[in-house]
N, CA and C atoms of all chains as a GROMACS GRO file, in nm:
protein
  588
    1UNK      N    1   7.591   8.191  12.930
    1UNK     CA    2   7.725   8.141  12.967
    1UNK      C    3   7.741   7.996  12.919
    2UNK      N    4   7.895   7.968  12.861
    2UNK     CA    5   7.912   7.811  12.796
    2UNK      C    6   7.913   7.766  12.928
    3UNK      N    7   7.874   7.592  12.913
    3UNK     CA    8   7.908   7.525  13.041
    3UNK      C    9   7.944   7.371  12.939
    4UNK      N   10   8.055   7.327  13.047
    4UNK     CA   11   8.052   7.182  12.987
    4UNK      C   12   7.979   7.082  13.117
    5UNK      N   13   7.954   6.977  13.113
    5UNK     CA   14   7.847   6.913  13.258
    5UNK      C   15   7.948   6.815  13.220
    6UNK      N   16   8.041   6.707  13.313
    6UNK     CA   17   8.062   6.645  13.314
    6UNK      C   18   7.987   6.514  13.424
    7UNK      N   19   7.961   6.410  13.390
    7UNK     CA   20   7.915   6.313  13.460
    7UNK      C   21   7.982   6.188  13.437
    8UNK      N   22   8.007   6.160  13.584
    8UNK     CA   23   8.105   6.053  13.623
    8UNK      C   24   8.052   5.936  13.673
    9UNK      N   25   8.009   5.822  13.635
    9UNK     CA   26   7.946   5.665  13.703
    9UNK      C   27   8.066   5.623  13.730
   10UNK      N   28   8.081   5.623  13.894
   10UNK     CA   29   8.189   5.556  13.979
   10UNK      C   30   8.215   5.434  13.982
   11UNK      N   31   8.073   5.363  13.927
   11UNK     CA   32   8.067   5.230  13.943
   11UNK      C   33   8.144   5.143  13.827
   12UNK      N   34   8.142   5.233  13.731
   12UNK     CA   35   8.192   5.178  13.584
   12UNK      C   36   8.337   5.256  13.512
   13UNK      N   37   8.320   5.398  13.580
   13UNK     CA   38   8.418   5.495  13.544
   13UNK      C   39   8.387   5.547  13.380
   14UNK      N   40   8.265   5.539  13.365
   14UNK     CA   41   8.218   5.608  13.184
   14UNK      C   42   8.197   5.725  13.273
   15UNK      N   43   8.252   5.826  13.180
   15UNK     CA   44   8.232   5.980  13.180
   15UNK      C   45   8.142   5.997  13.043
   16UNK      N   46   8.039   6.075  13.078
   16UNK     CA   47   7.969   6.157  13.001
   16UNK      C   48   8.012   6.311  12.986
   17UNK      N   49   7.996   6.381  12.855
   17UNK     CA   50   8.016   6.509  12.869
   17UNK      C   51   7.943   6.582  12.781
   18UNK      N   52   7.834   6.681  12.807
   18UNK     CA   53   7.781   6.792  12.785
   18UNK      C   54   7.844   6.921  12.756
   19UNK      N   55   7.842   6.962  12.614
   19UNK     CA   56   7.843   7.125  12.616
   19UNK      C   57   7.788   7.200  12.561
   20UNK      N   58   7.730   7.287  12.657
   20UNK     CA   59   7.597   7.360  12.667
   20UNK      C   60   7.628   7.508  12.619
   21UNK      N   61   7.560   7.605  12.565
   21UNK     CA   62   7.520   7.714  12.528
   21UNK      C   63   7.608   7.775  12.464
   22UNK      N   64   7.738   7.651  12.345
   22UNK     CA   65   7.784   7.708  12.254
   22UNK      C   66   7.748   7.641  12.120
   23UNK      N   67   7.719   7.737  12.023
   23UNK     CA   68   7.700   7.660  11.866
   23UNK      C   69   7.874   7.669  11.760
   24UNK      N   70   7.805   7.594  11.679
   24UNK     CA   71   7.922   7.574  11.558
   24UNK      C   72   8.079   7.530  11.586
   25UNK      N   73   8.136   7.631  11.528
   25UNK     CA   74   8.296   7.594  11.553
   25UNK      C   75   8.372   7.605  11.658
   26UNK      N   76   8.318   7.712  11.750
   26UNK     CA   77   8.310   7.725  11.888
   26UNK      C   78   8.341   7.603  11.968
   27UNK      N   79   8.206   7.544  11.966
   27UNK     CA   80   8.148   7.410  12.021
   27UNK      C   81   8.247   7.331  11.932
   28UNK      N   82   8.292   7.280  11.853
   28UNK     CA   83   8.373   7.183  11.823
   28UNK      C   84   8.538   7.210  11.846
   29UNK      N   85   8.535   7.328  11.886
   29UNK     CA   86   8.685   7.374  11.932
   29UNK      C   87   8.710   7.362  12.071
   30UNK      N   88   8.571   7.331  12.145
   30UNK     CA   89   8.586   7.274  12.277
   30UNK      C   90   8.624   7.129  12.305
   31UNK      N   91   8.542   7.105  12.200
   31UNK     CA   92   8.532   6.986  12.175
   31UNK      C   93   8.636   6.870  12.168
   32UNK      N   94   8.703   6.952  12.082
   32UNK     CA   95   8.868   6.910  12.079
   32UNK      C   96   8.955   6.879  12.172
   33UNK      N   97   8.957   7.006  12.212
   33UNK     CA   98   9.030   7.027  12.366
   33UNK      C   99   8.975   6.850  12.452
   34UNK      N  100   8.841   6.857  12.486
   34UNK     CA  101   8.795   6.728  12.523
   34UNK      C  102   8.877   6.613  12.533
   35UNK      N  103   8.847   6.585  12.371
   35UNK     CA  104   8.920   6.465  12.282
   35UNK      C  105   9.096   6.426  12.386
   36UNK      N  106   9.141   6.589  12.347
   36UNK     CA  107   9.284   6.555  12.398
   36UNK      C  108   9.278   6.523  12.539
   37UNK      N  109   9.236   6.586  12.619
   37UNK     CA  110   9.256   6.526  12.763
   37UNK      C  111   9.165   6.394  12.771
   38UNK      N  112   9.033   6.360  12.716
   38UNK     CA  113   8.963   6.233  12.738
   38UNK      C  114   8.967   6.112  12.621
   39UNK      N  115   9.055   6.144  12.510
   39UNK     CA  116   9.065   6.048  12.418
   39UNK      C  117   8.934   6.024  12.304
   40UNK      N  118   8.944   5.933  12.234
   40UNK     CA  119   8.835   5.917  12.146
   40UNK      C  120   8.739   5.875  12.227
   41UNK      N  121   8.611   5.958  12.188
   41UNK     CA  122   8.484   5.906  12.244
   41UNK      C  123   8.412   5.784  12.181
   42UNK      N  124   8.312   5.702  12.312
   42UNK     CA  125   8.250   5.574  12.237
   42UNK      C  126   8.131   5.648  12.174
   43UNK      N  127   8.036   5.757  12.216
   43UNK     CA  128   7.946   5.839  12.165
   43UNK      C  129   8.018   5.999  12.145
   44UNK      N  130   8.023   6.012  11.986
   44UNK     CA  131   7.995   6.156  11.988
   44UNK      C  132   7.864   6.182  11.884
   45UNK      N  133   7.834   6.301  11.961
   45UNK     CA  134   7.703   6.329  11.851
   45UNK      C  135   7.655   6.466  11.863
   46UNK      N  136   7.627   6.535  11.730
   46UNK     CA  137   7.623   6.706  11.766
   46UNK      C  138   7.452   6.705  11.763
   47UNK      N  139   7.404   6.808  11.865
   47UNK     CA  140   7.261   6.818  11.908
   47UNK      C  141   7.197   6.948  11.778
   48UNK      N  142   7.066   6.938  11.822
   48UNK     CA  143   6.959   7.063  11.756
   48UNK      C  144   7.071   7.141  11.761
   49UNK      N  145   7.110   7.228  11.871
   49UNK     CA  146   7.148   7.364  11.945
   49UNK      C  147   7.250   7.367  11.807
   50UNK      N  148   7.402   7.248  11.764
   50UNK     CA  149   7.490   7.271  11.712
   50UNK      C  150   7.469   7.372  11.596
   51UNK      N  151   7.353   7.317  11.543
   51UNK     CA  152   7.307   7.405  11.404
   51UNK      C  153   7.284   7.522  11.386
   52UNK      N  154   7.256   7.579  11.499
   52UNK     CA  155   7.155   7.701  11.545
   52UNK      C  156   7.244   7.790  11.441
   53UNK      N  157   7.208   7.887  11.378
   53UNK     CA  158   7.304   8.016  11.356
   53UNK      C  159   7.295   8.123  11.413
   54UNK      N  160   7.392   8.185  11.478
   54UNK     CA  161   7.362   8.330  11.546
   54UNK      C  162   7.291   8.418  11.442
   55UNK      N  163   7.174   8.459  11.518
   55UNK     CA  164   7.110   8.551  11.452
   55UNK      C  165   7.133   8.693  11.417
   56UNK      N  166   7.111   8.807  11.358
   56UNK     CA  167   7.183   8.923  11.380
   56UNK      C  168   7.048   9.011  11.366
   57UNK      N  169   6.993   9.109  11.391
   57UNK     CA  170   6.892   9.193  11.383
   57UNK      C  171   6.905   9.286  11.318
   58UNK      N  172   6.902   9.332  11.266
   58UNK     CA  173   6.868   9.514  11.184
   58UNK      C  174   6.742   9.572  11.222
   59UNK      N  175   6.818   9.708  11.251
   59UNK     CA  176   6.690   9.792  11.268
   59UNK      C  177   6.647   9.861  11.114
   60UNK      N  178   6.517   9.879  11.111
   60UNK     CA  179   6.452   9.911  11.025
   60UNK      C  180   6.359  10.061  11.020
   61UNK      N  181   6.372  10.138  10.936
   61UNK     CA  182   6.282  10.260  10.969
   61UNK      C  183   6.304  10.372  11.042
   62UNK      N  184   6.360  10.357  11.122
   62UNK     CA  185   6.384  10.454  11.207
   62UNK      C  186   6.494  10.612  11.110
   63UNK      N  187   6.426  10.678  11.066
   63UNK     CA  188   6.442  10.764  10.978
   63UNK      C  189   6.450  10.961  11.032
   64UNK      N  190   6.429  10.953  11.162
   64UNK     CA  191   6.395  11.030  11.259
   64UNK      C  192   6.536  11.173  11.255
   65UNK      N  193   7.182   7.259  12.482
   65UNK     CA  194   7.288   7.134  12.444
   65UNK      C  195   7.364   7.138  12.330
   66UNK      N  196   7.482   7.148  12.306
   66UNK     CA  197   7.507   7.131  12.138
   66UNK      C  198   7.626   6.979  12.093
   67UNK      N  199   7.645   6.948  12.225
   67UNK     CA  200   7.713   6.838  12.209
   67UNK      C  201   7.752   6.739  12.276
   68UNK      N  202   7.732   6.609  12.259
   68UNK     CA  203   7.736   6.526  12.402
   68UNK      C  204   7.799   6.416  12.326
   69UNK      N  205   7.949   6.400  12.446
   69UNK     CA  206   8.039   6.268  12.421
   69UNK      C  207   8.012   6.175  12.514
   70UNK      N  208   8.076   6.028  12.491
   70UNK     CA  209   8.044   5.947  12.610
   70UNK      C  210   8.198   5.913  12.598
   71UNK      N  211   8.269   5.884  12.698
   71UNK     CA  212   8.451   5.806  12.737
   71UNK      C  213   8.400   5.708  12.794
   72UNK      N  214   8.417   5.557  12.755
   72UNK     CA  215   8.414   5.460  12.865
   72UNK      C  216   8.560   5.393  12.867
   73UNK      N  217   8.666   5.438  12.736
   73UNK     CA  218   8.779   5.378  12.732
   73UNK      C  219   8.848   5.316  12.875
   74UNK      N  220   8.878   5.222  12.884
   74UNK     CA  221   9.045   5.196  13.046
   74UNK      C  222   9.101   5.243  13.000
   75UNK      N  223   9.208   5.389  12.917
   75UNK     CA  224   9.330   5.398  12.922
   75UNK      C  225   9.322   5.494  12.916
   76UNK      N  226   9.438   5.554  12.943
   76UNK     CA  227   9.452   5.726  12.956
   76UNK      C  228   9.502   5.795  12.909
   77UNK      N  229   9.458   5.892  12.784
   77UNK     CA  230   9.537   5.918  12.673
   77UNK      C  231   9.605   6.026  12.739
   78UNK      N  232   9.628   6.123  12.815
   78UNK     CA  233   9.723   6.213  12.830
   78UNK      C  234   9.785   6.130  12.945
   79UNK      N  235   9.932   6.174  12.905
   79UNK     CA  236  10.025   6.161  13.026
   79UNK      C  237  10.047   6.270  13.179
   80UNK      N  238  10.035   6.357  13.109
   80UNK     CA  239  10.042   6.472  13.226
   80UNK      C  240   9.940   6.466  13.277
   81UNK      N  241   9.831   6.447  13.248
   81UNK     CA  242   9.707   6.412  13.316
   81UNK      C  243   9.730   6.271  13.406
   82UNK      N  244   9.736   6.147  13.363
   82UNK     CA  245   9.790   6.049  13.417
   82UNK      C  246   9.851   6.056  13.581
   83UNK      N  247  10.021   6.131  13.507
   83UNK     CA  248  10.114   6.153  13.617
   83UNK      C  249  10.044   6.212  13.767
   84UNK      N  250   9.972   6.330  13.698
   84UNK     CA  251   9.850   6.440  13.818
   84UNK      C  252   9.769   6.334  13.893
   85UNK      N  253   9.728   6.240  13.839
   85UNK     CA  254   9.633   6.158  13.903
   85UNK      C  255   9.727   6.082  13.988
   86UNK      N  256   9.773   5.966  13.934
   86UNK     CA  257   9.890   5.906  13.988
   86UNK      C  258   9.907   5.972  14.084
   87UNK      N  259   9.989   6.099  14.141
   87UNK     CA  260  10.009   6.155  14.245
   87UNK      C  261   9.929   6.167  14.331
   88UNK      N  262   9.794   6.215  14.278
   88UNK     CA  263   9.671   6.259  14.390
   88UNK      C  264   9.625   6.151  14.457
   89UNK      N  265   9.669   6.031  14.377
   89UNK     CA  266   9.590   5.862  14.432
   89UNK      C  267   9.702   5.830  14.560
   90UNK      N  268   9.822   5.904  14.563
   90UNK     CA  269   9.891   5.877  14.682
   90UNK      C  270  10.001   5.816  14.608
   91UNK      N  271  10.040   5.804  14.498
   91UNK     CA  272  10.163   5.728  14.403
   91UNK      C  273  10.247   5.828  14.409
   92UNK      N  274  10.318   5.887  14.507
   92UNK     CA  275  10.365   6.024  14.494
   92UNK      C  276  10.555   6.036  14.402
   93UNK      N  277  10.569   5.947  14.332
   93UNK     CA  278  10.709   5.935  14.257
   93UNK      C  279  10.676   5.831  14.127
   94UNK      N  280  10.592   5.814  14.016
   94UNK     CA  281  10.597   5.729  13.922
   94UNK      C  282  10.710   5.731  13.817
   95UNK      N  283  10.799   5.666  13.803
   95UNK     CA  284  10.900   5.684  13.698
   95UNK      C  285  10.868   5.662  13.583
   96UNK      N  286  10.939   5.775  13.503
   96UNK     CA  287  10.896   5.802  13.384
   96UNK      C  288  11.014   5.745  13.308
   97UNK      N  289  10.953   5.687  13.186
   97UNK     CA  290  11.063   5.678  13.079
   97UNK      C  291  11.037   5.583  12.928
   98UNK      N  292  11.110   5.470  12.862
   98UNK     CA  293  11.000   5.404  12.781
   98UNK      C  294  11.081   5.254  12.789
   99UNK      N  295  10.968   5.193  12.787
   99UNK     CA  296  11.045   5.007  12.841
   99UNK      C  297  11.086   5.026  12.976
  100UNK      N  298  11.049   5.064  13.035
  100UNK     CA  299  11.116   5.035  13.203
  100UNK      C  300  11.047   4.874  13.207
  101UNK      N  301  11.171   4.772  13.283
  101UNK     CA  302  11.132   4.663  13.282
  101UNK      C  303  11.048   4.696  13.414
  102UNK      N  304  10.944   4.569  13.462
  102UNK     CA  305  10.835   4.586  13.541
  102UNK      C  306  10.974   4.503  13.651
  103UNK      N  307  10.956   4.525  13.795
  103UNK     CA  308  11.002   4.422  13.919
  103UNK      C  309  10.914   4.341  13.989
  104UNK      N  310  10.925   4.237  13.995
  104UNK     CA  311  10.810   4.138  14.049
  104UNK      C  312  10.741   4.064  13.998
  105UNK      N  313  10.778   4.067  13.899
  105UNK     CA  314  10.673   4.018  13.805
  105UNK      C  315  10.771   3.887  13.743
  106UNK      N  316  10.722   3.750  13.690
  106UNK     CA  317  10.777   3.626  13.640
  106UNK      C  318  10.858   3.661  13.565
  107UNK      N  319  10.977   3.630  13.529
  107UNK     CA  320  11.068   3.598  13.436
  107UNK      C  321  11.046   3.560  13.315
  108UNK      N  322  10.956   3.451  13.352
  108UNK     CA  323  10.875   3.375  13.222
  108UNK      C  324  10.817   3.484  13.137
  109UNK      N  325  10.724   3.574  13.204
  109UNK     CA  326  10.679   3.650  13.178
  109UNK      C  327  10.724   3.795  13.189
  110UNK      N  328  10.807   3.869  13.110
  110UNK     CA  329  10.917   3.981  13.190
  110UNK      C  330  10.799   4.114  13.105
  111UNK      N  331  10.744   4.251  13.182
  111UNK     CA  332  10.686   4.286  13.118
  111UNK      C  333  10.776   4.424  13.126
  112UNK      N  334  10.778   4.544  13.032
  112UNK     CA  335  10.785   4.669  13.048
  112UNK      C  336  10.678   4.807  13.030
  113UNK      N  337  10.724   4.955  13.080
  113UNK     CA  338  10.583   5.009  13.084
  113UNK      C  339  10.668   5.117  13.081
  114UNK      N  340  10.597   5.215  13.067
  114UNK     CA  341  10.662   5.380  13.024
  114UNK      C  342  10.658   5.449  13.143
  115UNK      N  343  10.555   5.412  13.214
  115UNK     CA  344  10.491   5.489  13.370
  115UNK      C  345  10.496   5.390  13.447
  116UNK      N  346  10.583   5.397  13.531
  116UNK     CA  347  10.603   5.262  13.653
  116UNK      C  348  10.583   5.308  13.781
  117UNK      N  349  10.517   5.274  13.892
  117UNK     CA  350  10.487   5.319  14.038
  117UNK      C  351  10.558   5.176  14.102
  118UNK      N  352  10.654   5.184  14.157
  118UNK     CA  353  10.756   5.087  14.202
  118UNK      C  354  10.686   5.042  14.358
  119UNK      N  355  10.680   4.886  14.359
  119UNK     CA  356  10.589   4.858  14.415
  119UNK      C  357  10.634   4.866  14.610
  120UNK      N  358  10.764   4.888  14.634
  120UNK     CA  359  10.800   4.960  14.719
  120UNK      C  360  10.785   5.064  14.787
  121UNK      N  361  10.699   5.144  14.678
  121UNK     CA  362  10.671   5.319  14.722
  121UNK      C  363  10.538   5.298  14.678
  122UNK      N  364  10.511   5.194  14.748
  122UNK     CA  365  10.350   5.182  14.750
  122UNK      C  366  10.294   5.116  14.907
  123UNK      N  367  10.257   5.220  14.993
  123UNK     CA  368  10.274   5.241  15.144
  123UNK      C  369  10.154   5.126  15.213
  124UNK      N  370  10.224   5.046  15.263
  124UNK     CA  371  10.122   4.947  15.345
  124UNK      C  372  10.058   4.890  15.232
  125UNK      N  373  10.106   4.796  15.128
  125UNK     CA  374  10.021   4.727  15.029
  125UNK      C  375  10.102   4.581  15.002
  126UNK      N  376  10.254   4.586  15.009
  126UNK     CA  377  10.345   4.522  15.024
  126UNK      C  378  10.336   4.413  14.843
  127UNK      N  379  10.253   4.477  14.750
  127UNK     CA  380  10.282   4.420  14.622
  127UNK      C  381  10.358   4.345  14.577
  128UNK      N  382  10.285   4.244  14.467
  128UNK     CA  383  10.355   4.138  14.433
  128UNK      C  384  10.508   4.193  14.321
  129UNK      N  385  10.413   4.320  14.235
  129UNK     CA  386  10.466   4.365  14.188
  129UNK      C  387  10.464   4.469  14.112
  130UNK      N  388  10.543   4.545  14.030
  130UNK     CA  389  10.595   4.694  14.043
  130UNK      C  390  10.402   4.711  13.910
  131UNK      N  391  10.344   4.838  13.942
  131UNK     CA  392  10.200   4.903  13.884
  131UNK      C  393  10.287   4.972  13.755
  132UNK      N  394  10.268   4.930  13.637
  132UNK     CA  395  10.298   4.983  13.504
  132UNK      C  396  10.190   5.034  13.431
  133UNK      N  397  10.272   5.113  13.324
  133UNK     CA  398  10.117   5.227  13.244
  133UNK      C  399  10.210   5.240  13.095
  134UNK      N  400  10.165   5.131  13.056
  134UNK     CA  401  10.189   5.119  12.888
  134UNK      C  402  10.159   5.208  12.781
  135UNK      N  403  10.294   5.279  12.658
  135UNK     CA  404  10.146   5.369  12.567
  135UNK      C  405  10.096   5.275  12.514
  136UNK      N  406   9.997   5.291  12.444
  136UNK     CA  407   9.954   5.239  12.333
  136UNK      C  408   9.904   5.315  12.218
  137UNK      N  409   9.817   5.312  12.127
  137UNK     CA  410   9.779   5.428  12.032
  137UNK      C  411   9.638   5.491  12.066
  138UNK      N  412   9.563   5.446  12.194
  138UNK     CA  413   9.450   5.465  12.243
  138UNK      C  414   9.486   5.547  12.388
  139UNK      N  415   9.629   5.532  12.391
  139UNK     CA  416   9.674   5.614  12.567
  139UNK      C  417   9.733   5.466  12.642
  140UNK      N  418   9.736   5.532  12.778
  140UNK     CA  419   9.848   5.436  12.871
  140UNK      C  420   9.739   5.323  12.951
  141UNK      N  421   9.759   5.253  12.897
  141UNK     CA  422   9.687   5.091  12.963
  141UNK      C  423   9.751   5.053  13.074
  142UNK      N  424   9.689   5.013  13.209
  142UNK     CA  425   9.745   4.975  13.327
  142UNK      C  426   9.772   4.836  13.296
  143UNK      N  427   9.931   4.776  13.368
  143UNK     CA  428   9.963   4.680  13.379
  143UNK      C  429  10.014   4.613  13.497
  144UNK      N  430   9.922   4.537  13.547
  144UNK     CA  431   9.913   4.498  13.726
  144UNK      C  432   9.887   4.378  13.702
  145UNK      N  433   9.933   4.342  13.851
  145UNK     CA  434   9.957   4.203  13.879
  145UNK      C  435   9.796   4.154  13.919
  146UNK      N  436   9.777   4.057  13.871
  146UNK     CA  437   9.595   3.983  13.866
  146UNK      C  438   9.598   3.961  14.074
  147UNK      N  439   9.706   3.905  14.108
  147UNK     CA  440   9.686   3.881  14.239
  147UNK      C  441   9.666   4.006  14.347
  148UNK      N  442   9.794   4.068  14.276
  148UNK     CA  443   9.770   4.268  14.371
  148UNK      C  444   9.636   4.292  14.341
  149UNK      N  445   9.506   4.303  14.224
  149UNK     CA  446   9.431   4.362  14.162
  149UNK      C  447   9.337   4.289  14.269
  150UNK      N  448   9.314   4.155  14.306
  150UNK     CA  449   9.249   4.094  14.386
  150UNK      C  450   9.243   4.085  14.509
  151UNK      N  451   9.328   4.072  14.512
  151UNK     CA  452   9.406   4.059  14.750
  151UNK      C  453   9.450   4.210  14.763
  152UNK      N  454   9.526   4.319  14.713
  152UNK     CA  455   9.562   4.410  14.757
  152UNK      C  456   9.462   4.543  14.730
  153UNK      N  457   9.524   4.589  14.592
  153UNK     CA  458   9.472   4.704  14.530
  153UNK      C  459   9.272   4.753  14.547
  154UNK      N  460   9.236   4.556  14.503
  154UNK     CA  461   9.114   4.576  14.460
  154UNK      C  462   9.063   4.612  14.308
  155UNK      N  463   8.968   4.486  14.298
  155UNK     CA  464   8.985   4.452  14.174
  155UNK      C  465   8.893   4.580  14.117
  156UNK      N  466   8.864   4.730  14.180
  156UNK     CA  467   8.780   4.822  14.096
  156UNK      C  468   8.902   4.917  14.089
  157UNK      N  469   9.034   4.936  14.120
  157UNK     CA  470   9.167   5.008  14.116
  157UNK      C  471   9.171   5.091  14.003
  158UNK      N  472   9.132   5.030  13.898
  158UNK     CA  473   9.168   5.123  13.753
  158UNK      C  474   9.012   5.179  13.752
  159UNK      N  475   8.916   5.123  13.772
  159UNK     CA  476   8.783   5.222  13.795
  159UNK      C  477   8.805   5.322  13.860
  160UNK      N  478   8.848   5.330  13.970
  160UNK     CA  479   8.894   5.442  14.064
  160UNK      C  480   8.967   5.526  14.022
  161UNK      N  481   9.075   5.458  13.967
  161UNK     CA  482   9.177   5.554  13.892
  161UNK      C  483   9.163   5.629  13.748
  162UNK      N  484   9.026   5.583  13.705
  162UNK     CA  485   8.917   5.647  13.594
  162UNK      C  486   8.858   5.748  13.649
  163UNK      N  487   8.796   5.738  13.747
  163UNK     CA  488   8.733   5.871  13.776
  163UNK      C  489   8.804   5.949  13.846
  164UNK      N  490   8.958   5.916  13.908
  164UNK     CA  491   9.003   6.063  13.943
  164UNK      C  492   9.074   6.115  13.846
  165UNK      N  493   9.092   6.050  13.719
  165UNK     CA  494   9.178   6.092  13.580
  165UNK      C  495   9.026   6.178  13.550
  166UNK      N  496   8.911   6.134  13.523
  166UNK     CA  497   8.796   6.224  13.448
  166UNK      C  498   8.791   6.369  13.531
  167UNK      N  499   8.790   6.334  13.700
  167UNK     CA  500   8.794   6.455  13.767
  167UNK      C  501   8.920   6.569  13.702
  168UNK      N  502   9.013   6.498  13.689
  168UNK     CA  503   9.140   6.580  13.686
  168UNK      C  504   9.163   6.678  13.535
  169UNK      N  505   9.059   6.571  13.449
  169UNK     CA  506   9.004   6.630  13.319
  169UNK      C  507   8.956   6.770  13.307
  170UNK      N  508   8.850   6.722  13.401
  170UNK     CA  509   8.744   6.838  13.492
  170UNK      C  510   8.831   6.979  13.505
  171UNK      N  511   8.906   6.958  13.576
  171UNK     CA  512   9.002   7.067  13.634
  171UNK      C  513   9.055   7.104  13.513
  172UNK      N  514   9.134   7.053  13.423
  172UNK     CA  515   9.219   7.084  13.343
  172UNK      C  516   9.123   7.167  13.260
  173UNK      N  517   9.040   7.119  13.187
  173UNK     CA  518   8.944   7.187  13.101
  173UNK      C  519   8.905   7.341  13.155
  174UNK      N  520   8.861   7.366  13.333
  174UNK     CA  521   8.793   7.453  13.349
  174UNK      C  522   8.966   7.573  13.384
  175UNK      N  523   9.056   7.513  13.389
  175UNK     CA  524   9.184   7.576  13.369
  175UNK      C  525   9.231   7.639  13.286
  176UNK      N  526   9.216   7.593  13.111
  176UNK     CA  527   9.225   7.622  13.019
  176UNK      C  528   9.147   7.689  12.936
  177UNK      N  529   8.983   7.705  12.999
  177UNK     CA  530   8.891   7.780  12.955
  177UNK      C  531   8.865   7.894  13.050
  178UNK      N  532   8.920   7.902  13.143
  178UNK     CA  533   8.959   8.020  13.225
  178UNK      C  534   8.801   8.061  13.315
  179UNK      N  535   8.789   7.904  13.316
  179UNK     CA  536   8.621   7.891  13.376
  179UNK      C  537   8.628   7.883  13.541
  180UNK      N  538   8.508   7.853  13.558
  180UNK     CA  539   8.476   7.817  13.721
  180UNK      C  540   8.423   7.674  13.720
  181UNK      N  541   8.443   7.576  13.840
  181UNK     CA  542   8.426   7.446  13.853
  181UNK      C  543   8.329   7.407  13.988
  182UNK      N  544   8.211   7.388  13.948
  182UNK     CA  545   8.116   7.325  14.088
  182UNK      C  546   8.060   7.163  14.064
  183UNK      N  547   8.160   7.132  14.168
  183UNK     CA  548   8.167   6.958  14.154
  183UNK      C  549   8.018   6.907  14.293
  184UNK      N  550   7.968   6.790  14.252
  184UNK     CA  551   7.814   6.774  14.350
  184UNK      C  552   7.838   6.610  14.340
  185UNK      N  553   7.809   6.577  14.442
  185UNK     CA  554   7.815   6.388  14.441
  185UNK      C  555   7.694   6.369  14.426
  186UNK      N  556   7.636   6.272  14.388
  186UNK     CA  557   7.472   6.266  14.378
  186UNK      C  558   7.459   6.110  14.355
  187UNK      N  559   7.473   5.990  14.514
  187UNK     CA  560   7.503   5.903  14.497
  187UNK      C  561   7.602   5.809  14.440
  188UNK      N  562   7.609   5.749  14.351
  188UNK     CA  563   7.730   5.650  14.310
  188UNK      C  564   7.775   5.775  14.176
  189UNK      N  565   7.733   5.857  14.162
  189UNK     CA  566   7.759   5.950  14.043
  189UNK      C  567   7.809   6.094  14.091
  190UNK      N  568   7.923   6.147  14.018
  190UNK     CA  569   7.962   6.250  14.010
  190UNK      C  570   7.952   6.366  13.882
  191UNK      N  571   7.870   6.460  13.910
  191UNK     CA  572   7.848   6.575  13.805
  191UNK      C  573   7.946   6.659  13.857
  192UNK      N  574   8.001   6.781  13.768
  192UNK     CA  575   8.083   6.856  13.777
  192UNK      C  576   8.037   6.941  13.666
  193UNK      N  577   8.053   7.022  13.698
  193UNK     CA  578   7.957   7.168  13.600
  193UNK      C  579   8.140   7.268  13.554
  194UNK      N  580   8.159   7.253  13.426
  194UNK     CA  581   8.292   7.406  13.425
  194UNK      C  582   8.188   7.512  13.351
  195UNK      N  583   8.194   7.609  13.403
  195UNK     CA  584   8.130   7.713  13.325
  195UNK      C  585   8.207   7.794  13.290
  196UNK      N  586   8.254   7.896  13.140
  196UNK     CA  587   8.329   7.942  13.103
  196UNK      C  588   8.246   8.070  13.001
   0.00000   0.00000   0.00000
């Protein structure tokens, strides 16, 4: 399941934001959305995970 | 993880977001429009603002003068009186009014992603989880 984590320092009012367990265009189409309700970020930066490519499997052999 | 922003901006780039907050902070009528002159404020100094909370319909605070919310090209910058910000409001007012705009973010996002929202205080810090 996607999650975004938002974290809020009351003391300063910087929001941090996390989003978790989506890759690629996905993840930058959330991303967006973000932008518009929170404005330009002072950090953006895409993680390992962004790169990942969905994998796809084939079965093999099974000739039965 | 695939992506992590940081917001420390003061200003608030959506308006409808803004207005939502504004209300929830107890500002329950901000007038909308563009150049509204500010009331209370010096002559010398005459300011205007797009989002005005008229300092009248601001309950038991008795303001010097009228709370304005400027655009700019970064979003709506608060424009308050240095003395209200000190003796009345409190000079952490727009901090405050940062994190119930980020909360309200919160909401909006897990609204539009047709998610679920579990908010946790954890000392001077607020996490909020949308899962979608």
């Amino acid at each position: 399941m996607a999650e975004i984590e938002f974290t809020i320092d009351t003391e300063t009012g910087k929001c941090e934001t996390q989003i978790n367990g989506i890759q690629g265009s996905a993840c930058e189409k959330t991303a967006q959305q973000l932008r518009q309700v929170l404005g330009a970020p002072t950090t953006d930066r895409k993680t390992a995970e962004f790169h990942i490519k969905p994998q796809t499997k084939r079965r093999v052999g099974s000739n039965e | 993880m695939s992506k992590y922003m940081t917001f420390e901006s003061q200003s608030f780039p959506n308006r409808e977001l803004l207005i939502d907050t504004l209300v929830e902070c107890g500002f329950a009528s901000p007038t909308q429009g563009t150049d509204i002159p500010l009331e209370g404020w010096d002559k010398r100094n005459p300011r205007t603002a797009d989002i005005v909370i008229r300092r009248g319909d601001v309950n038991g605070q008795s303001l010097l003068g009228d709370i304005g919310f400027q655009k700019t090209a970064k979003g709506y910058v608060a424009i308050i009186d240095d003395l209200d910000l000190a003796y009345r409001l409190g000079k952490d007012f727009v901090i405050r009014l940062q994190n119930s705009y980020h909360e309200a973010a919160a909401r909006k996002m897990a609204k539009t992603l047709g998610g679920t929202l579990v908010k946790e205080r954890v000392g001077k810090t607020i996490k909020i989880r949308v899962k979608f």
